[in-house]
C-alpha positions, 0 to 999 in steps of 0.5 A: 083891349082886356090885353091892354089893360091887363098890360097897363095893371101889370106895369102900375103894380111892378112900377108901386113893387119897385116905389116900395122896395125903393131907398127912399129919401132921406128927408122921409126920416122926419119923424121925432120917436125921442125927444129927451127930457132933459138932455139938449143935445141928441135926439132920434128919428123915425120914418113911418113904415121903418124899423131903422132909426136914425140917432141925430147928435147936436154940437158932439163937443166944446166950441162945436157950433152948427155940428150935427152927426148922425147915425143910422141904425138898419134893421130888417134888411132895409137900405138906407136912403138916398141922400143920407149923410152920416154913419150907417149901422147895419143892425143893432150893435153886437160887439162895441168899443166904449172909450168912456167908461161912462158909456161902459156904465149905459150898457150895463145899466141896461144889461148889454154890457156883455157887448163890449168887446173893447174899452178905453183904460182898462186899468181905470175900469169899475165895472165887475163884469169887464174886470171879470173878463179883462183877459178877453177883452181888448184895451184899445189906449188913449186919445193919441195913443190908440192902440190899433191892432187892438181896435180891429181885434175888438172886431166892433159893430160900433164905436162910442166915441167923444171930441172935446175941443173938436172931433175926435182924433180917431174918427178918420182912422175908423172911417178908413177902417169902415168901423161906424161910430156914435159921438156921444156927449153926455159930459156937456150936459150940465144937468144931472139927469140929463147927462144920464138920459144919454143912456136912451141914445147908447141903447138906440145903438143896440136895439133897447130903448125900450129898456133904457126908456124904463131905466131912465125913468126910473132915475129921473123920478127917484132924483125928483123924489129926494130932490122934493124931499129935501125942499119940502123939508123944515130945513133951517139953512143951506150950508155952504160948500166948498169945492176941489182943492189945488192943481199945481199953483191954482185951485179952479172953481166949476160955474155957478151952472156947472153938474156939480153945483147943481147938485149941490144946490138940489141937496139943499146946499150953496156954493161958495162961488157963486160969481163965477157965470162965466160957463167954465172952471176958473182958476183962484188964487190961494187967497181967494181960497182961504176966504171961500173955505173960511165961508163953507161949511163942507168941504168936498171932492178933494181929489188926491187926497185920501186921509187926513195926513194928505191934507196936512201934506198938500194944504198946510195952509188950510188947517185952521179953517173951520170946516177943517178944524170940525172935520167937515170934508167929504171926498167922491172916492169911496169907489176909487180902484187901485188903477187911479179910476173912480166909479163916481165918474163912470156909474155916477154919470148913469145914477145922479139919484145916488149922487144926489142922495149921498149929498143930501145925507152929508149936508141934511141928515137930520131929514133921514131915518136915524142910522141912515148914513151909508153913502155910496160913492162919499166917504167922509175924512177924519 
């Protein structure tokens, strides 16, 4: 009888061995270990007892409806479990492809951009630490025009991608090459903070929320910070803004909810088109864009144009407005490179705090300290 039973114990224990050293199931990753703030369109999953996570990317691009991809990170020589769909990261990133330059800024803003071992338009780059080592590094190319060979000597644990009208039109060469990627959608984001947020999802990837978690926060209470400063402040107007300038025959104009005009309303301003609803950049004709610059009282992001001679060149039929005449205009290039890149659109994705503090300081700078006018990604034209 004590054979018996000794028996049976033994069986119960190997039968409990072989539960816990088992897969799982996928639905065990049902535990939300970050919920953003801000951001509408990622989140991370958890599953007690598990070191892997799992980074879940709701509708990754324009038009997507009812999308979800998924990414799961193993750690600890755990396998993934059954019925998992989705790409399959085994242990944190070492080596990274980012074909944004946005994603380029999230690793460095927690201090992994040395991760990178491939990008997207090296030419088009700010950051200091690439351009330190361009001549290591491997340019993959452009949305059809991928440079493949460059791809496989990047030799990467992980792909940072992005669709726009739908998936990307590398995703099914890296899923021959067996090269796992992560769809990340911050340009959707119409928040500032929120398209800064994403940063938590890239540092997922490589191991470092925790880092990013305080970065982020970081950003997140400085944006409230000035943003309250300026709407506790004896402001006695908000200026009127105007936007961009023309692109061949027409001059498009971002929605009332767009990045932009979120900004410019959290800075104390307006914009001067506020009946575009419609969710995207509409074009208007030359007409409409002399009446909404005759309105404004800044004029900003003007594109190409450097100097003033510019605008004489490429608006001549702009040069009695007011905001011109007073010399009111702003452009987001004081960190443009000589390769046609601009870092208000690979740091300032990271830093809309630095954003919003520079419009601030151009449409109030009554409520700074006197000689407090440096900007960072602004310059003004004269």
């Amino acid at each position: 009888m004590n054979k018996i039973v000794g028996y049976l114990i033994l069986l119960s224990f190997l039968a409990g061995a072989c539960s816990r050293s088992g897969n799982g199931d996928v639905s065990e990753f049902d535990t939300v270990i970050y919920q953003p703030r801000h951001a509408d369109r990622f989140r991370i999953l958890g599953s007690d007892g598990r070191k892997s996570t799992v980074i879940e990317v709701r509708n990754p691009w324009q038009g997507a409806d009812s999308v979800v991809t998924r990414l799961l990170v193993l750690r600890d020589g755990e396998r993934e479990p059954d019925g998992f769909e989705g790409k399959i990261l085994r242990g944190d990133a070492q080596r990274v492809v980012a074909l944004s330059s946005s994603y380029v800024a999230m690793l460095d803003a927690i201090g992994e951009v040395d991760r990178v071992t491939g990008v997207s338009g090296l030419d088009f780059l700010s950051n200091k630490n690439i351009l330190s080592r361009r001549d290591s590094l491997h340019d993959v190319g452009y949305d059809g025009n991928f440079n493949y060979e460059a791809l496989i000597a990047a030799d990467p644990d992980l792909v940072l991608i992005y669709g726009v009208n739908g998936s990307a039109s590398i995703e099914k060469q890296l899923d021959r090459l067996g090269m796992p990627y992560l769809y990340v959608g911050e340009y959707l984001e119409q928040s500032p903070v929120a398209k800064a947020e994403w940063l938590i999802a890239v540092a997922e990837s490589v191991g470092r929320r925790d880092v990013a978690d305080t970065v982020f926060k970081h950003i997140e209470e400085r944006y409230d910070s000035i943003k309250r400063k300026i709407a506790t402040s004896p402001i006695s107007r908000r200026p009127a803004v105007m936007l961009n300038t023309p692109y061949g025959d027409s001059w498009f104009m971002p929605s009332s909810d767009n990045y932009m005009v979120r900004l410019i309303k959290d800075a104390g301003g307006e914009y001067v088109y506020s009946e575009n609803t419609s969710g995207t950049s509409l074009p208007i004709d030359f007409e409409t864009a002399m009446r909404l610059l005759d309105k404004a009282d800044y004029w900003i992001n003007l594109g190409v144009i450097s100097g003033f001679d510019d605008l004489k060149r490429l608006c001549p039929k702009h040069l009695d407005c007011k905001v011109v005449a007073e010399r009111r205009l702003f452009n987001n290039d004081r960190l443009a490179n000589r390769g046609g890149g601009n870092d208000f659109w690979e740091s300032g994705v990271v830093y809309p705090d630095l954003i919003l503090e520079d419009l601030a300081k151009i449409l109030h700078p009554e409520i700074f300290e006197p000689g407090d006018t440096v900007l960072t990604y602004y310059r003004h034209i004269n």
